[in-house]
Backbone as CSV, one residue per row, in Angstrom:
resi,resn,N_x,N_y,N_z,CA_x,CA_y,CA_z,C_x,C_y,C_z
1,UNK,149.505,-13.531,65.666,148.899,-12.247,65.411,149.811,-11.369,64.557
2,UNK,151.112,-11.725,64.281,152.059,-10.206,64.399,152.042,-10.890,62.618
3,UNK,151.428,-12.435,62.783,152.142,-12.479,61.231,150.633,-11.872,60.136
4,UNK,149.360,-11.814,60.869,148.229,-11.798,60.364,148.247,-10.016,60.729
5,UNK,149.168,-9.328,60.865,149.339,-7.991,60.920,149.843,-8.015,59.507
6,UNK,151.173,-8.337,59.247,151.678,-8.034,58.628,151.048,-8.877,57.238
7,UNK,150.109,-9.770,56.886,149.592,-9.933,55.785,148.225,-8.774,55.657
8,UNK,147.907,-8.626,56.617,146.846,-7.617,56.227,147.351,-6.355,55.727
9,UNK,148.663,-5.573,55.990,149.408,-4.887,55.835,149.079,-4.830,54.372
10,UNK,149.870,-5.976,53.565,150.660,-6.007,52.651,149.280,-6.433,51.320
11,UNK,148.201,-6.710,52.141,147.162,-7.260,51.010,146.500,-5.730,51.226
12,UNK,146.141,-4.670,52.123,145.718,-3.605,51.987,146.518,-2.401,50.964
13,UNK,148.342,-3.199,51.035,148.959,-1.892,50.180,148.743,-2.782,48.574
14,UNK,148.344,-3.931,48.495,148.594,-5.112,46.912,147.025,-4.307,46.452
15,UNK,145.885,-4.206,47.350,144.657,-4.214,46.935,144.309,-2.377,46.240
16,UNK,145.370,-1.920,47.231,145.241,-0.246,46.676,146.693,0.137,45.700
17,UNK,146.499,0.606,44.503,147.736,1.048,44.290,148.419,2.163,44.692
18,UNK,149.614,1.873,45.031,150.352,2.979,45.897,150.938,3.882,44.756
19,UNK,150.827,5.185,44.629,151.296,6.025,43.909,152.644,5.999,44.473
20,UNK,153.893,6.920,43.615,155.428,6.774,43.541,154.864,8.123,44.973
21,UNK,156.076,8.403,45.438,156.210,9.207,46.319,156.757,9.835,45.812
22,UNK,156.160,11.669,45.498,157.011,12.633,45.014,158.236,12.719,46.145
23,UNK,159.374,13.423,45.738,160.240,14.331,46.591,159.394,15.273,47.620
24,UNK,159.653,15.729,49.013,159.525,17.014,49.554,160.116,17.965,48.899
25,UNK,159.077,19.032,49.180,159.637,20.656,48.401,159.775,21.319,49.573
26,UNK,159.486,20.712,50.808,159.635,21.719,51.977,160.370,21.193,53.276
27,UNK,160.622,21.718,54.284,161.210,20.948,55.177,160.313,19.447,55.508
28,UNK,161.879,18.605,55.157,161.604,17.323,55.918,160.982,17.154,57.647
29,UNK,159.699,16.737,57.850,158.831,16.760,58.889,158.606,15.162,59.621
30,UNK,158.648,14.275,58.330,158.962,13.122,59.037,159.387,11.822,57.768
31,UNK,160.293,10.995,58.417,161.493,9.832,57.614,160.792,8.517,57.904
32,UNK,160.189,7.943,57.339,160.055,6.489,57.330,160.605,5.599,57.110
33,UNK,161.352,4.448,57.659,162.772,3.750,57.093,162.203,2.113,57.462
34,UNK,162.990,1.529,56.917,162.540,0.048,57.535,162.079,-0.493,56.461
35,UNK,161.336,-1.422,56.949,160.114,-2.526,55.684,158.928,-1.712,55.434
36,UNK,159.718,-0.783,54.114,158.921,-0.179,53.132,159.308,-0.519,51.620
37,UNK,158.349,-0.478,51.153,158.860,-0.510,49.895,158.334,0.906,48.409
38,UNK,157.762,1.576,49.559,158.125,2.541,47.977,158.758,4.225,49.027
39,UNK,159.467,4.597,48.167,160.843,5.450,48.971,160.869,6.681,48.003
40,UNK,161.033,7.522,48.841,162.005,9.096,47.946,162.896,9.525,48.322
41,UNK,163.401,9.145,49.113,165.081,9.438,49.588,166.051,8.357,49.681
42,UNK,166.793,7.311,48.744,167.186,6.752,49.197,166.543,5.185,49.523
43,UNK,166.755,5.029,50.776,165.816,3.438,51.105,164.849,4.408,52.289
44,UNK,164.574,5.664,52.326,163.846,6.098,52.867,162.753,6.447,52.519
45,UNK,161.569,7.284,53.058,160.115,7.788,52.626,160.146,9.072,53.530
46,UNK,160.612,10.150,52.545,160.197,11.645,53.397,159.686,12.481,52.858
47,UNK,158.407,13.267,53.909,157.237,13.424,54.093,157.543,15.345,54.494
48,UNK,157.202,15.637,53.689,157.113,17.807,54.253,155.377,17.791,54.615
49,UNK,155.136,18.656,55.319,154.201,18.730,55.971,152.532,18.985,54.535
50,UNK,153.226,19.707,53.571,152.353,19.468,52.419,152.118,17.680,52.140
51,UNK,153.111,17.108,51.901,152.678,15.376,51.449,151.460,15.029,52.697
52,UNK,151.965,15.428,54.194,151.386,14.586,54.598,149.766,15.572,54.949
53,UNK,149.789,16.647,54.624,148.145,17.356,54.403,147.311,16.236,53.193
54,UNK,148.107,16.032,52.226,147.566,15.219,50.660,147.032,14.170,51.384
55,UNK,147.242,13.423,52.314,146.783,11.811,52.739,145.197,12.393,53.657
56,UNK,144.548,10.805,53.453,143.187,10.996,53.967,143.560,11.394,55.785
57,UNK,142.542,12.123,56.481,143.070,13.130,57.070,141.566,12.694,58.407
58,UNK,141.887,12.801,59.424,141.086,12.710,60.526,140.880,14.077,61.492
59,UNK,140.176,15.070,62.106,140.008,15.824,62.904,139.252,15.638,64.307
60,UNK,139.926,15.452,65.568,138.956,15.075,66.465,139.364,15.855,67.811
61,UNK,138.058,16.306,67.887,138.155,16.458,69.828,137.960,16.013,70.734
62,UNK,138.867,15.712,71.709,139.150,14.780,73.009,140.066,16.072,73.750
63,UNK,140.112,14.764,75.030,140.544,15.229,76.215,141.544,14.363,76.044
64,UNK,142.993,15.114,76.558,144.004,14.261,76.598,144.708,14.335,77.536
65,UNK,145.940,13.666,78.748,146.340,14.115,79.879,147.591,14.678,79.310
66,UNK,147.612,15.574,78.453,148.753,16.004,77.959,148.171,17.988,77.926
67,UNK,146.756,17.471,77.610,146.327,18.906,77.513,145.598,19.229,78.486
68,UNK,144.413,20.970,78.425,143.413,20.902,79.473,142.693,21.544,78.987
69,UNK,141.489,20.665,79.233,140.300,20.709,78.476,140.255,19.618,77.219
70,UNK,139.023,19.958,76.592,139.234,19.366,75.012,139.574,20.182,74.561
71,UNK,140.571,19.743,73.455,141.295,20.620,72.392,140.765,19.299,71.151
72,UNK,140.879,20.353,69.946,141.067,19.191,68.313,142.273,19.178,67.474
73,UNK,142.228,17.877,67.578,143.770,17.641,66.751,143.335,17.064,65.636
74,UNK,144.064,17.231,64.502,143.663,16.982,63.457,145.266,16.820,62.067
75,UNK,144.868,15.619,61.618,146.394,15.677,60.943,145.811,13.927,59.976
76,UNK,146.775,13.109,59.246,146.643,11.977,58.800,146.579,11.058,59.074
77,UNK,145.590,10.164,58.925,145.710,8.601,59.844,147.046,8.069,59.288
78,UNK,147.313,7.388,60.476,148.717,6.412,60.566,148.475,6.078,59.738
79,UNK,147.167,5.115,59.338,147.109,3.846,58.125,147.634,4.258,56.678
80,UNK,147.598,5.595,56.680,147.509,5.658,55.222,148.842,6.341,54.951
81,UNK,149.489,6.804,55.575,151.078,6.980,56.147,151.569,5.669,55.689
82,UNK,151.386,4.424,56.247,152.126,3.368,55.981,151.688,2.519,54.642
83,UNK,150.659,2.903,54.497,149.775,2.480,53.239,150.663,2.994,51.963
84,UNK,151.171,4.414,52.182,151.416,5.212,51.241,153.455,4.849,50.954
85,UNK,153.770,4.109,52.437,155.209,3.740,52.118,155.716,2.372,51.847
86,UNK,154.319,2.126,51.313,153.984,0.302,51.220,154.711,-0.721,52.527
87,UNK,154.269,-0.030,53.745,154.847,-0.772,54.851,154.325,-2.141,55.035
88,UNK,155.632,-3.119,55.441,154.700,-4.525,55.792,155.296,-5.250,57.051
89,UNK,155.508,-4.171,57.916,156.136,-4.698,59.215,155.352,-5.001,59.949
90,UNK,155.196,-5.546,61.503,154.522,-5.134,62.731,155.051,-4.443,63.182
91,UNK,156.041,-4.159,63.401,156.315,-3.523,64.636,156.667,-1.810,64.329
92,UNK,156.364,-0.619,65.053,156.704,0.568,63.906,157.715,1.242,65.852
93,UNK,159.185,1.571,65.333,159.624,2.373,66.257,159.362,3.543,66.102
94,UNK,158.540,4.216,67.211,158.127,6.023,66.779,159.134,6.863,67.331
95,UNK,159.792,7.153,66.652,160.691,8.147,67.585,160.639,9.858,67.377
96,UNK,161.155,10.428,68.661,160.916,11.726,68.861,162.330,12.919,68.570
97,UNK,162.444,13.775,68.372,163.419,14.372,68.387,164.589,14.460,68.993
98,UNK,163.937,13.858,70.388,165.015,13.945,71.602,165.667,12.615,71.880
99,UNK,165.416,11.599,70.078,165.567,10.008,70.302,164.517,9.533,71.333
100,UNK,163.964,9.779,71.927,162.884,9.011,73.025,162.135,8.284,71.641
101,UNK,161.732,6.810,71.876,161.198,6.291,71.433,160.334,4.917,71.868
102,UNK,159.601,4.956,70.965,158.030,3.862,71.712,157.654,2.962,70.788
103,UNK,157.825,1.578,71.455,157.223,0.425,69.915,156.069,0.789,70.063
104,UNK,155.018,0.857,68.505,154.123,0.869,68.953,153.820,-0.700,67.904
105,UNK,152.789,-0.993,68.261,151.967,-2.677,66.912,151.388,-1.564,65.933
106,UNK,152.069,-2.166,64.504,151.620,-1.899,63.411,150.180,-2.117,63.058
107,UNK,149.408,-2.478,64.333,147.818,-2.964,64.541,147.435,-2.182,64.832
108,UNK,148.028,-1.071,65.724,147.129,0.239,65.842,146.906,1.196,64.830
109,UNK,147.393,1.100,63.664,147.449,1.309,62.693,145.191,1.245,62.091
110,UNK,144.822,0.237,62.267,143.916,-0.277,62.220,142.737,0.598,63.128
111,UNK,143.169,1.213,64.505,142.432,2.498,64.386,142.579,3.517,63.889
112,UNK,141.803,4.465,64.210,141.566,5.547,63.757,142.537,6.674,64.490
113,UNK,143.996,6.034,64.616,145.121,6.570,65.438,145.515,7.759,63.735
114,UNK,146.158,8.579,64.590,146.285,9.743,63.547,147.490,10.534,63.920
115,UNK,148.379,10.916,62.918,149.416,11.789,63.158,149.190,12.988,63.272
116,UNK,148.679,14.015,64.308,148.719,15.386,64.188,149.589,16.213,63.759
117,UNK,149.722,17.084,63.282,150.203,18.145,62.660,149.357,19.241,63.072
118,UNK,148.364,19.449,63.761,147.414,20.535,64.041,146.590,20.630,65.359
119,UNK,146.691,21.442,66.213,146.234,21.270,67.473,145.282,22.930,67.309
120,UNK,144.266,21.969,67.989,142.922,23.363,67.606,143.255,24.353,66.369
121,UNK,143.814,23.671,65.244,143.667,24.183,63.602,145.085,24.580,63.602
122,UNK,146.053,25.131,64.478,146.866,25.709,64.739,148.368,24.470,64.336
123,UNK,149.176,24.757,63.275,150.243,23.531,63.545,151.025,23.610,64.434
124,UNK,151.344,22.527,64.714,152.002,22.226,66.081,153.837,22.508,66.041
125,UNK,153.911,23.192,67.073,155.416,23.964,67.092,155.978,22.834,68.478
126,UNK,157.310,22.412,67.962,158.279,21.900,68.579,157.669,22.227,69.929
127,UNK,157.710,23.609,70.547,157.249,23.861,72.100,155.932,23.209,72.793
128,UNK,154.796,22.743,71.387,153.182,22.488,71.912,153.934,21.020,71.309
129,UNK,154.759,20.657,71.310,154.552,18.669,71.175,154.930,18.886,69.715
130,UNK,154.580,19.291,68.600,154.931,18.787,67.570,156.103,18.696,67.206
131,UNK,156.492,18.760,65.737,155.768,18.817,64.403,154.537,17.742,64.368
132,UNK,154.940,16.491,64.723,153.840,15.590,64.677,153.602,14.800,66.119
133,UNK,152.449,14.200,66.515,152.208,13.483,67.553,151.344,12.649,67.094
134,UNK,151.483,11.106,68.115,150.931,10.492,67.463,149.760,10.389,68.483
135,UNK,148.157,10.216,67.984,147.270,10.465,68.558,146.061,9.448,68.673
136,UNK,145.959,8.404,69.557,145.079,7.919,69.406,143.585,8.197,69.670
137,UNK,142.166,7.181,69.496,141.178,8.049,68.855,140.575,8.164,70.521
138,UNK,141.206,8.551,71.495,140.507,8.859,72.693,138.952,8.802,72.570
139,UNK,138.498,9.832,71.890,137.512,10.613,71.639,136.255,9.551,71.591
140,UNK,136.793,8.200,70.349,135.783,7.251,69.828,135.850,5.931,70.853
141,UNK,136.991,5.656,71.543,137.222,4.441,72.332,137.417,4.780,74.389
142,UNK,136.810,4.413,75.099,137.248,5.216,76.103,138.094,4.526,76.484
143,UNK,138.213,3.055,76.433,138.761,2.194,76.458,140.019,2.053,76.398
144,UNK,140.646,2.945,75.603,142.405,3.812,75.018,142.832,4.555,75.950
145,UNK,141.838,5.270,76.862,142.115,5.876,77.715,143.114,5.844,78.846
146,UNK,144.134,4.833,78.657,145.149,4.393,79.783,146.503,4.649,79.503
147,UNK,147.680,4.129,80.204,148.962,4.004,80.326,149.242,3.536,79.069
148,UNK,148.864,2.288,78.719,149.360,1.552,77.571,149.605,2.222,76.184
149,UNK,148.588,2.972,76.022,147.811,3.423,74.804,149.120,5.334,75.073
150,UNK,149.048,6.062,76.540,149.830,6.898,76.515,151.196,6.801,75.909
151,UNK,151.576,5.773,77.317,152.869,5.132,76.357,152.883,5.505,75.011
152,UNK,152.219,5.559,74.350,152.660,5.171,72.847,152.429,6.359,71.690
153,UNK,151.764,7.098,72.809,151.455,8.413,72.000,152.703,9.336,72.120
154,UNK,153.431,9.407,71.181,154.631,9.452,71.220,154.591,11.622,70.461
155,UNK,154.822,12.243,71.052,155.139,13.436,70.363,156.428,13.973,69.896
156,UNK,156.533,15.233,69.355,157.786,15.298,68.739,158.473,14.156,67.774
157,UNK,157.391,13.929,67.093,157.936,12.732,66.122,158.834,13.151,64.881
158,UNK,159.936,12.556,64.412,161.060,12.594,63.457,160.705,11.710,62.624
159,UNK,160.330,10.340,63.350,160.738,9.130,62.447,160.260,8.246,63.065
160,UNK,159.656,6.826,61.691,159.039,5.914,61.945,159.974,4.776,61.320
161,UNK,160.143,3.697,61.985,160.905,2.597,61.655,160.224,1.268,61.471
162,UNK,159.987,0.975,60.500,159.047,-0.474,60.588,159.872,-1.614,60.663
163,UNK,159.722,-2.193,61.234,159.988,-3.579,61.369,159.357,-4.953,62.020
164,UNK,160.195,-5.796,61.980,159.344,-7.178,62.064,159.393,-7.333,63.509
């Protein structure tokens, strides 16, 4: 499976062309490092909260055991995050500010999992979980609805690490 991840990966970034990655003009919000291949820092890929508004963009309301009630979060699908840093790993380490970090499969990628930056329109401040969280599509699968899938919803995100 992990190797039919990582060819689908790499035939989704061959089949779309990946534009160069400008520089950030604003604070660095999140670092992509690992098995990428197109970079603006270095052997890195960093992202100010403008780059990652530019990527195709998901808005959804769910219930989450993090919040109360439904709230809408709304920010960039993963896919196109890694799409955009020509990633061809499986495996992506999400890590949080506080170093806490969560493998997640470069397969979830494949839903409609999404990096927030915006909680009920509002961007997300260090204190409500952000700058970014990673959000799966509760809303469309109820099925996600568990431990596994929490696990992995990783907030306070810095940085994504791809690897094999």
């Amino acid at each position: 499976m992990r190797s039919f991840v990582g060819a689908l990966l790499a035939s989704l970034i061959s089949a779309t062309s990946v534009p160069a990655l400008d520089a950030p003009t604003g604070p660095v919000v999140l670092t992509v490092k690992g098995e990428i291949s197109n970079t603006n820092a270095g052997d890195t890929a960093q992202f100010d909260l403008a780059m990652l508004d530019g990527l195709k963009h998901r808005k959804a309301e769910m219930e989450t055991p993090w919040t109360e009630g439904k709230v809408t979060f709304e920010g960039p699908l993963l896919r196109e995050i890694l799409t955009a840093v020509g990633a061809t790993g499986t495996i992506l380490k999400v890590r949080a500010l506080n170093d806490y970090a969560a493998d997640v499969p470069a397969d979830d990628a494949r839903l409609q999992t999404i990096l927030a930056t915006k909680l009920d329109g509002k961007l997300m401040s260090v204190r409500d979980k952000g700058p970014l969280m990673l959000v799966y599509p509760f809303d469309l699968d109820a099925d996600l609805y568990n431990e596994k899938y929490f696990s992995r919803s990783v907030w306070q995100i810095k940085e994504i690490e791809v690897g094999r």
